[in-house]
C-alpha positions, 0 to 999 in steps of 0.5 A, a space after each residue: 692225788 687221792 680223795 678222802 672221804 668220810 660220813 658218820 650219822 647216828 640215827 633214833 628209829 622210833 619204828 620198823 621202818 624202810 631206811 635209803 641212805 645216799 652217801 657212798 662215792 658214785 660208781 663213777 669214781 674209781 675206788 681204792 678203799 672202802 668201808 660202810 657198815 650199819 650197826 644196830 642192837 648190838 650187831 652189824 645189819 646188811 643193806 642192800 645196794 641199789 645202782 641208778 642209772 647215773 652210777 649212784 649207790 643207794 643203800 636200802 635196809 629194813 630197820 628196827 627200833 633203836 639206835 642205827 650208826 652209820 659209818 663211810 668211809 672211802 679213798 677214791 682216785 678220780 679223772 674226770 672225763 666225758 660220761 656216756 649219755 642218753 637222748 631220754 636223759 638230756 631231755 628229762 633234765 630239760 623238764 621242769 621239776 618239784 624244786 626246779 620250776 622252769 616253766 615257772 621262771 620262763 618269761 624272764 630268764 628268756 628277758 634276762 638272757 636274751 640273745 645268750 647261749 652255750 658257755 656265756 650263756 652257762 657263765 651269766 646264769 652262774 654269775 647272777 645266782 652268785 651275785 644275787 643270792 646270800 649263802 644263809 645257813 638256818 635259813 632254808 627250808 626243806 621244802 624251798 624251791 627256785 622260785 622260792 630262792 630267787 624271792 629271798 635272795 638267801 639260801 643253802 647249797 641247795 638252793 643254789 643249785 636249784 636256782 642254777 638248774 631252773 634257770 638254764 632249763 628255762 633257756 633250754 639247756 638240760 641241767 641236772 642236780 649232784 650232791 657231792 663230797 667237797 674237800 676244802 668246803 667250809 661250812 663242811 657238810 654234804 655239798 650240791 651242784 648243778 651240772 649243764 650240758 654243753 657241746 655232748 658233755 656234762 659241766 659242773 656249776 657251784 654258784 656258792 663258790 664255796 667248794 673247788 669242782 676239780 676235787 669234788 666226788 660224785 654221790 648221787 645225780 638227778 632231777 633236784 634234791 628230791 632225787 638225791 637226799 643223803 638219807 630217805 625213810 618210809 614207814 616210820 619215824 627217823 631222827 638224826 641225832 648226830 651227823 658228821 662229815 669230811 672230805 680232804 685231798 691227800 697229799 702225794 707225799 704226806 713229809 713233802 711240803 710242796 706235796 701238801 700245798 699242792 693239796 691244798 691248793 687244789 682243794 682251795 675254793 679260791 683257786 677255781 675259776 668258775 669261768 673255766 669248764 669242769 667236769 664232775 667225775 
């Protein structure tokens, strides 16, 4: 079964400025088609794409006063499976950072977790950020961390994540944070997770329970959001004028109706067991 996914941002450059956009599918996944065009002042402009080491694609492009349209758009067939990984990544996902302070959550998800470890160790950190936390849109700040989350109780994907990640590090588990396309989420937008490392394997954990995993696309991977913003500037001023974003499952058979509820169950938020271990392709 296909993923579809798409993206349109619209863009107010007040200045010359250096633009890195975060919104093409992983390398991970396996593409069937794809289309990212920037197009400003009356002609299409080129980036240039930059590979991290997790497999994101970021698209770098020095831009111009004016009005930038982006548009994404992308077909992809993924078979999540068991990614290679290093000693040096697992122990920088052990490390506190800007928006996961682990060392700052340390005293008591050691008091809160105590004597957990492995899979019910990753099931009771999920169960709490999902009971504790409200999904609040409008709410969450820029700049909210994990302590900030587990304060007020309120927040956006993001911060859930954040929240996930802080507190398995602390009870030294490397976690890492991914942004996603997620088919079936509502409120659509750019989603994020927290993936745990568990047995030689990367996991993925959606405290908002908002999205199914099993059809999630990979964008980008890293320490928190401060590694995986869909859109990044220096330089000068951006304003985003409009966004859009959507992702869906494609039936096998487009006239078959069993084809198009397995689509949609698959893509179902409420048929995802969080108990069960899922990878991220």
């Amino acid at each position: 079964m296909h993923r579809k996914v798409t993206a349109e941002l619209d863009l107010e450059l007040g200045s010359d400025v250096d633009l890195i956009l975060q919104i093409s599918a992983a390398r991970t996944a396996h593409l069937v088609t794809e289309q990212l065009t920037l197009h400003q002042g009356g002609r299409d402009r080129t980036p240039t794409e930059i590979v991290d080491p997790a497999g994101g694609r970021l698209h770098r492009l020095r831009g111009e006063p004016g009005e930038l349209r982006v548009r994404y758009e992308a077909v992809l067939d993924i078979a999540p499976g068991t990614a290679p990984h290093t000693d040096l990544e697992t122990i920088t996902y052990l490390r506190p950072s800007r928006y996961c302070q682990s060392d700052e959550l340390f005293a008591q998800a050691r008091r809160q977790f105590r004597g957990l470890s492995g899979r019910d160790l990753v099931a009771a950190i999920e169960d709490f950020v999902a009971r504790s936390t409200t999904y609040t849109l409008g709410l969450s700040q820029g700049t909210d961390s994990a302590v900030t989350t587990l304060s007020t109780g309120q927040g956006v994907c993001r911060d859930y994540a954040h929240l996930v990640i802080a507190l398995l590090r602390a009870m030294d588990v490397p976690a890492r944070y991914a942004a996603c396309y997620a088919p079936g989420l509502r409120p659509m937008d750019f989603h994020a997770v927290a993936e745990a490392y568990l047995d030689g394997a990367w996991y993925v954990i959606d405290a908002t329970r908002l999205s199914h995993r099993g059809s999630l696309v990979r964008i980008a991977t890293g320490r928190d959001a401060a590694d995986c913003a869909f859109l990044s500037y220096h330089g000068g001023y951006v304003g985003l004028t409009r966004m859009y974003v959507d992702a869906w499952l494609v039936p096998e058979d487009a006239e078959d109706a069993a084809s198009q509820a397995a689509a949609a169950a698959a893509s179902d938020p409420a048929s995802d067991d969080p108990s069960q271990l899922v990878q991220l392709a």
